[in-house]
C-alpha positions in Angstrom: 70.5 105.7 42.0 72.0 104.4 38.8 73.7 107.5 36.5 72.3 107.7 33.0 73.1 109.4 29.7 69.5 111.0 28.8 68.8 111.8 25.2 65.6 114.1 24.8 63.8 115.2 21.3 61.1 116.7 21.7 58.7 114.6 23.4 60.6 111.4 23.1 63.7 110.8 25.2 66.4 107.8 25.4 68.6 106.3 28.3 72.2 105.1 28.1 73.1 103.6 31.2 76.7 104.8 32.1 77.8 101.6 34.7 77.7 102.7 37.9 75.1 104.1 40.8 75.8 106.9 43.3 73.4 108.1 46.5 71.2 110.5 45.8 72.9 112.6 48.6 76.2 112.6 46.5 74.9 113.2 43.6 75.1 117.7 42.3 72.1 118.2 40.0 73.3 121.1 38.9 77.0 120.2 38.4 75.4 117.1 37.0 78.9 115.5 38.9 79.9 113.2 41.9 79.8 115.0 45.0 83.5 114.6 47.2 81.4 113.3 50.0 81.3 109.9 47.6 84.7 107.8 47.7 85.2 107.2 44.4 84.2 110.9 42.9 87.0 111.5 41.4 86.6 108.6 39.1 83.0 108.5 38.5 83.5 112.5 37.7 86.3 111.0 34.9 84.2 108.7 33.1 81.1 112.1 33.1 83.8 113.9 31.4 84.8 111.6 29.3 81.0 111.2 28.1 80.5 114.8 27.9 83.9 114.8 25.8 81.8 111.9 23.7 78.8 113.8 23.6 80.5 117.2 22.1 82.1 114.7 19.4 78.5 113.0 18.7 76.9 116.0 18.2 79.8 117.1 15.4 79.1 114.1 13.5 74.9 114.0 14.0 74.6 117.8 13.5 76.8 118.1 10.4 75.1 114.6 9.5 71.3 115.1 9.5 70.8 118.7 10.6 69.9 119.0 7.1 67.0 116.8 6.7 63.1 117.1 7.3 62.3 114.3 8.9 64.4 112.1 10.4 64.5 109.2 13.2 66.2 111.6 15.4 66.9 109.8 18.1 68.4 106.6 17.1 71.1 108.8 15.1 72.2 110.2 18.4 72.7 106.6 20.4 74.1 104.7 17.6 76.7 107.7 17.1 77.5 108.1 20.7 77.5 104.0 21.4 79.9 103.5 18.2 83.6 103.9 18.6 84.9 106.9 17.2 87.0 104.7 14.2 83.8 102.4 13.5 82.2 105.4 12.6 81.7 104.5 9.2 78.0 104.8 7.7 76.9 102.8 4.6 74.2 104.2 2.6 71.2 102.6 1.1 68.4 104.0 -1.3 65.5 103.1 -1.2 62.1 105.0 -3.5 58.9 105.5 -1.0 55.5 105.8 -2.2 55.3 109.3 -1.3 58.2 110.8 -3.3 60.4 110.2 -1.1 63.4 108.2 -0.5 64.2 106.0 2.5 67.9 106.0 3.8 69.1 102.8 5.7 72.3 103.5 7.7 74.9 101.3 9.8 75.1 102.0 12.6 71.4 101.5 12.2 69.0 103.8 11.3 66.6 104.9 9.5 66.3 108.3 8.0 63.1 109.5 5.9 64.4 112.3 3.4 62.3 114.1 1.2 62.4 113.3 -2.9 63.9 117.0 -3.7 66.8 117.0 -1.0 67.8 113.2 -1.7 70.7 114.5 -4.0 71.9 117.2 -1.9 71.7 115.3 1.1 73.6 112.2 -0.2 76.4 114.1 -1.5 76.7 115.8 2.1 76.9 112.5 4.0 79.2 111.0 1.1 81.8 113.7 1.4 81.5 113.9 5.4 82.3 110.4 5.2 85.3 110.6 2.6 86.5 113.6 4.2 85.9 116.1 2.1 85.0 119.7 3.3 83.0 121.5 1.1 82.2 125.8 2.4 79.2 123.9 3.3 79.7 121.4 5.5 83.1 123.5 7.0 80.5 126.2 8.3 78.4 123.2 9.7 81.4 122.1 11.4 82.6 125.7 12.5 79.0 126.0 14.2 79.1 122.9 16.2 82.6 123.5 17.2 82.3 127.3 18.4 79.1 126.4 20.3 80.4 123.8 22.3 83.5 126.4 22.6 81.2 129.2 23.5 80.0 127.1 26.0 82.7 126.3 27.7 84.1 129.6 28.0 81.2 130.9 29.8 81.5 128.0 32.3 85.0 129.3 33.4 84.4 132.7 33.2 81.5 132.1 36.1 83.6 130.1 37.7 86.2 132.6 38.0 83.6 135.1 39.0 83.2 132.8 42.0 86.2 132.6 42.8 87.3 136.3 42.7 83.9 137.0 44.9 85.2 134.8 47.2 88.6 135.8 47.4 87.3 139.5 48.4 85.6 138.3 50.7 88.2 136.2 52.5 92.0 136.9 51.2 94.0 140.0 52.1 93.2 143.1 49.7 96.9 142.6 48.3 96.3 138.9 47.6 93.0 139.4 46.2 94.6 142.2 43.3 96.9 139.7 42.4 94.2 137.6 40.8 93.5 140.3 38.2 97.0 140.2 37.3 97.6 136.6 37.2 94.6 135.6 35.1 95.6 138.7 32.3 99.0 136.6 31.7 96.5 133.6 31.0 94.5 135.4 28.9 97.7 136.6 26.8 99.2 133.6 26.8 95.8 132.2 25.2 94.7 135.0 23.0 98.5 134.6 21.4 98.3 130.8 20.8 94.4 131.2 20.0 93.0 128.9 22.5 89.9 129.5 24.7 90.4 130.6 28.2 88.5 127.2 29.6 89.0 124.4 31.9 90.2 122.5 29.2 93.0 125.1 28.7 94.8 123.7 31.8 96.3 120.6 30.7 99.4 118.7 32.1 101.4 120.3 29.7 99.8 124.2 30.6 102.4 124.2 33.0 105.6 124.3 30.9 104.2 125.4 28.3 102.6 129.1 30.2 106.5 128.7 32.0 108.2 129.4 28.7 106.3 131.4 27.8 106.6 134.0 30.9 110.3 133.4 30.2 110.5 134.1 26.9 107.9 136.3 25.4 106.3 138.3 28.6 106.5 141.9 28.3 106.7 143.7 31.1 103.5 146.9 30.4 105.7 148.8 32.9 109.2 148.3 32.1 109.1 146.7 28.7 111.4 144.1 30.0 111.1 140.6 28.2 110.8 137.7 30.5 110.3 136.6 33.9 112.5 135.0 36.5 111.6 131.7 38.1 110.7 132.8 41.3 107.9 135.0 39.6 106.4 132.5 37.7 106.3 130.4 40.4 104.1 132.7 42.0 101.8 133.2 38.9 101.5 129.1 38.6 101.3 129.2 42.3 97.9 131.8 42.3 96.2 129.9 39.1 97.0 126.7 40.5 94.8 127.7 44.0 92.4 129.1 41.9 91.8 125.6 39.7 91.8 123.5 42.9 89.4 125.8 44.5 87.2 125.4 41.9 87.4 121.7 42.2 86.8 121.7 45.7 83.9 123.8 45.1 82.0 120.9 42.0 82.8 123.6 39.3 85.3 121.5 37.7 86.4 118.2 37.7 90.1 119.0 35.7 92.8 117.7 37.6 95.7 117.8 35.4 97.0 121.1 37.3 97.8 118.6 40.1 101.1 117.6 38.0 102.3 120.9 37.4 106.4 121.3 39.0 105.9 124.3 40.7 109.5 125.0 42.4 111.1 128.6 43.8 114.6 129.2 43.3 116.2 130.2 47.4 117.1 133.8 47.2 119.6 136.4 48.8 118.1 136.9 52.2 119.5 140.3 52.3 119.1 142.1 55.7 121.0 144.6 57.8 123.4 143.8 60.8 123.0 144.9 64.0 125.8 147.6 63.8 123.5 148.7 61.0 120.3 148.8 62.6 121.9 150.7 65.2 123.3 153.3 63.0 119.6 153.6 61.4 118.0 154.2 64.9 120.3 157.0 65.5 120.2 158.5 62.2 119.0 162.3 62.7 115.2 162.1 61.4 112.9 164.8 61.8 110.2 163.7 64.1 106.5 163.2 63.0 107.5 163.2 59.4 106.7 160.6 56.6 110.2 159.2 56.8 110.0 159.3 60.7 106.8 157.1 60.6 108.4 154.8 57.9 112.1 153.6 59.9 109.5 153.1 63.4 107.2 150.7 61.2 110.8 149.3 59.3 112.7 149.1 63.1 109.3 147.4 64.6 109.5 144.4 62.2 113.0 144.1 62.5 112.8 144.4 66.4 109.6 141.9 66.6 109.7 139.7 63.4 106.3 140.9 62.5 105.4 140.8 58.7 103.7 144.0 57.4 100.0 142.5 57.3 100.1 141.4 61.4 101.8 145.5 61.4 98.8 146.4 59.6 96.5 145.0 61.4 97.9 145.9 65.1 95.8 146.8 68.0 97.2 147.5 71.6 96.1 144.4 72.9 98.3 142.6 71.1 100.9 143.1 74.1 99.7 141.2 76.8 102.0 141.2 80.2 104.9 142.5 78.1 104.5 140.0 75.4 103.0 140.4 71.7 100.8 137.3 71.4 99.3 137.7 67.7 98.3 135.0 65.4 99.7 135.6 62.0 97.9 136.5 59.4 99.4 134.7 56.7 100.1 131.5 58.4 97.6 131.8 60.6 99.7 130.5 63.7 100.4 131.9 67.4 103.3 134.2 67.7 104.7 135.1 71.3 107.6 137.8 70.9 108.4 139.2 74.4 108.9 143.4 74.6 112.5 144.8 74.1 113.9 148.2 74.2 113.1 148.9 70.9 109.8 147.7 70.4 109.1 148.9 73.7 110.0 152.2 72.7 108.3 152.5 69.3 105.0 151.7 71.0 105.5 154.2 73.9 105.9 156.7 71.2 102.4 156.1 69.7 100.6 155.5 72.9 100.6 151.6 72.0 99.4 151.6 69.0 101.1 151.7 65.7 101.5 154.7 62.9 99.6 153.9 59.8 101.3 153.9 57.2 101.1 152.1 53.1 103.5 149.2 52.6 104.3 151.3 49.3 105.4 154.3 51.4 107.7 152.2 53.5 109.5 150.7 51.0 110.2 153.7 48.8 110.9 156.0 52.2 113.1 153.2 54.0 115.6 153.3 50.9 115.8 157.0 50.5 117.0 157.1 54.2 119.6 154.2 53.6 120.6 156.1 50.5 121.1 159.7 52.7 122.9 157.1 55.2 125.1 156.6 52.1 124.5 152.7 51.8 124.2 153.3 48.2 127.5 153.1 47.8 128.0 149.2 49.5 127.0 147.0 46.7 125.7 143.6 47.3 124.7 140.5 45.2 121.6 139.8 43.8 120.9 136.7 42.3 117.7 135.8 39.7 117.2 132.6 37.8 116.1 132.7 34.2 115.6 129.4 33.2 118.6 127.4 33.3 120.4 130.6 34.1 121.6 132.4 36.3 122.3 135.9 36.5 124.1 138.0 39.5 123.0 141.3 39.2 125.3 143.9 41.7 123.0 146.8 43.2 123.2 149.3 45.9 122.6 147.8 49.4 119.5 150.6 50.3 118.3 149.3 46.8 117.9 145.5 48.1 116.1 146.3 51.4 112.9 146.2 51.3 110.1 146.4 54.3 110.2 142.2 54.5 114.2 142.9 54.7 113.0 144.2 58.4 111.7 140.5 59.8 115.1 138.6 58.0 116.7 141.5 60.3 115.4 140.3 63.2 116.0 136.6 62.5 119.6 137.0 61.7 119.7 139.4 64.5 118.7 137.0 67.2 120.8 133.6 65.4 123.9 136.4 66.4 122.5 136.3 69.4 122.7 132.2 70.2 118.8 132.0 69.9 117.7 128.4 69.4 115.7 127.6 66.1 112.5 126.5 68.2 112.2 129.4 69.8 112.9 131.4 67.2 110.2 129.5 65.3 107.6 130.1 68.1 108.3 133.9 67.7 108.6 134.3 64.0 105.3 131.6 63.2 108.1 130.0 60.4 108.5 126.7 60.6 111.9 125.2 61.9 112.5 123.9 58.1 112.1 127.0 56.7 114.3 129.1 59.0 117.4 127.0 58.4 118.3 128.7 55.1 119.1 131.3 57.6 121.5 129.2 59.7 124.4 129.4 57.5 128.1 127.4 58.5 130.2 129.6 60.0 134.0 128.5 60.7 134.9 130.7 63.5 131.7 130.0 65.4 132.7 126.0 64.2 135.8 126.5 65.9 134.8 127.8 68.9 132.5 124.8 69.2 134.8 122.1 68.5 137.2 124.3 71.3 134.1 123.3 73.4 135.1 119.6 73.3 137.6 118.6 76.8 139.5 115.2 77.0 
């Protein structure tokens, strides 16, 4: 099936063939685009967008050109202008008096235009000064028009397409994930509204990258804190969330922009801060009353940090999970099998609730688990926290029942069980992390260096 441009006016219509053929089973009627299924979509989908491109910049130069006249040969107007290159686009008038008052107006790129005797003059000096470059009010609100429809247009496109998008993610992200969306997409729409640009798929260009980067870092403010600026790890998460929404939408035939593809999207390592085991010992013993909100909070906190498990699988925990002493689970961020066998304390913590977990917001935890550190008094041991602005970097010293937080509970457990000699396969196969990721963990240290070089006999 060979692809075609297809000019319509009125009852007459015109065909520009475009080069190539597709199947009709990979072609999207209403996409008018390649399907994926086809090998070479991605560049058939290029040249459509270049011609659409063409055809927004043909329909400048015919509208501002001829919307004017009575009577007119619409349709060669509209091939000559889109087959012409854009700097050929040069048309030499000629005059010529008709029988019936009116004048005839020969063009190159050929055409021929019939204007009516009274508008001759006004339409003249219109073409003339389009063609000079002059902008009169008149022609500018010509212009204006064809330019904010074609905007208009555009806008809508993305804003269905985002619709999608968030429909979808309801239905099949987490609730937490899903919010962040909202969040993400208001930055965009600051960012735009302050360098007045359409929110669009044309808005995310090679260069949207850096450019929506610096501007996080240097002119975000912060509704809730009025701080200025973000740090690199939190604008990798922004780029990281629009990113997934622009491919999805590729995926899906509602765009065909690719340039978010060559967007450097890096995260800065952080301070895996966690507590020791003498720690996590002295917060298991710490006199809580039972039953109550903090009481529910340190079980879910010691669970994680006892098991590895992240707050969604704690979330979503069922008694079955345990199966012949073990919690098998499949993770739901990463979505692999996880095998943690029973200890004490897990062991303990689910005798406690009959097998089953206390519910509990995420929220709740965090804010309850550093009040009890704090009445521990681990506000006053002070750790590092790092944060990269930039180019920067800036160590910022806080309280260590500041720094814990309820994922502070799995890096627990993972430097917990490295103490304990725990090879980094299994502790992969428990935790769901790759063996990659978990050797920020594995940090050099000389005495246990020592003792393995003391290992060596001659």
């Amino acid at each position: 099936m060979p692809v075609m441009l297809l000019l319509s006016e009125g009852k007459t219509t015109s065909k520009i063939s475009l080069g190539f053929t597709v199947k009709k089973e990979d072609w999207n009627p209403e996409q008018q685009l390649v399907k994926p299924s086809h090998n070479e979509y991605r560049k058939y989908n290029e040249i459509l967008k270049e011609v659409k491109e063409r055809m927004n910049a043909t329909w400048k130069k015919y509208h501002s050109t001829v919307s004017m006249f009575d009577k007119y040969d619409a349709m060669q107007v509209w091939k000559d202008f889109y087959n012409i290159e854009p700097k050929q686009a040069t048309v030499k008038l000629q005059m010529k008096y008709m029988r019936d008052e009116s004048f005839q107006m020969k063009t190159t790129p050929k055409s021929n235009i019939k204007i009516p005797y009274d508008k001759t003059a006004e339409i003249e000096r219109l073409v003339k000064n389009y063609l000079a470059g002059v902008r009169d009010e008149e022609m500018n609100q010509l212009l204006d028009k064809a330019v904010k429809n074609a905007s208009s247009d555009a806008v809508s496109k993305f804003k269905s397409a985002y619709k999608k998008y968030c429909d979808y993610s309801q239905r099949e992200k987490k609730e937490q994930t899903f919010s962040r969306i909202e969040n993400n997409f208001n930055l965009v729409k600051a960012y735009a509204k302050k360098n007045g640009l359409d929110v669009c798929f044309e808005l995310f260009t090679k260069d949207f990258g850096s450019e929506f980067k610096q501007y996080l870092l240097k002119e975000h403010k912060n509704g809730n804190t009025g701080k200025i600026g973000m740090n690199n790890n939190a604008i990798s998460n922004v780029l990281k969330n629009v990113k997934a929404m622009l491919n999805w939408c590729v995926n899906n035939e509602l765009s065909t922009n690719l340039a978010f593809k060559s967007w450097n999207i890096k995260k800065e390592s952080t301070d895996l801060q966690y507590l020791t085991e003498e720690q996590l010992i002295e917060l298991r013993n710490f006199n809580i009353p039972i039953g109550s909100s903090y009481d529910r909070s340190r079980d879910l906190w010691m669970f994680s940090a006892y098991s590895s498990l992240r707050k969604s699988d704690i979330e979503a925990w069922v008694p079955s999970n345990v199966i012949n002493d073990v919690i098998t689970i499949k993770s739901q961020k990463v979505g692999k099998l996880c095998q943690i066998p029973l200890n004490d304390v897990t062991r303990s913590i689910l005798n406690k609730y009959n097998g089953d977990l206390p519910k509990q917001a995420d929220s709740k935890v965090n804010a309850n688990i550093k009040e009890i550190l704090k009445l521990m008094g681990y506000d006053s041991i002070m750790v590092n926290r790092v944060e990269y602005f930039g180019t920067q970097m800036k160590v910022n010293v806080i309280p260590l029942s500041e720094a814990i937080t309820y994922h502070s509970g799995r890096r627990s457990f993972i430097n917990l069980m490295i103490s304990k000699g725990v090879h980094i396969t299994h502790l992969s196969s428990m935790t769901g992390n790759s063996v990659k990721s978990l050797e920020i963990y594995y940090k050099s240290n000389p005495i246990e260096l020592k003792k393995s070089m003391e290992k060596i006999r001659v």
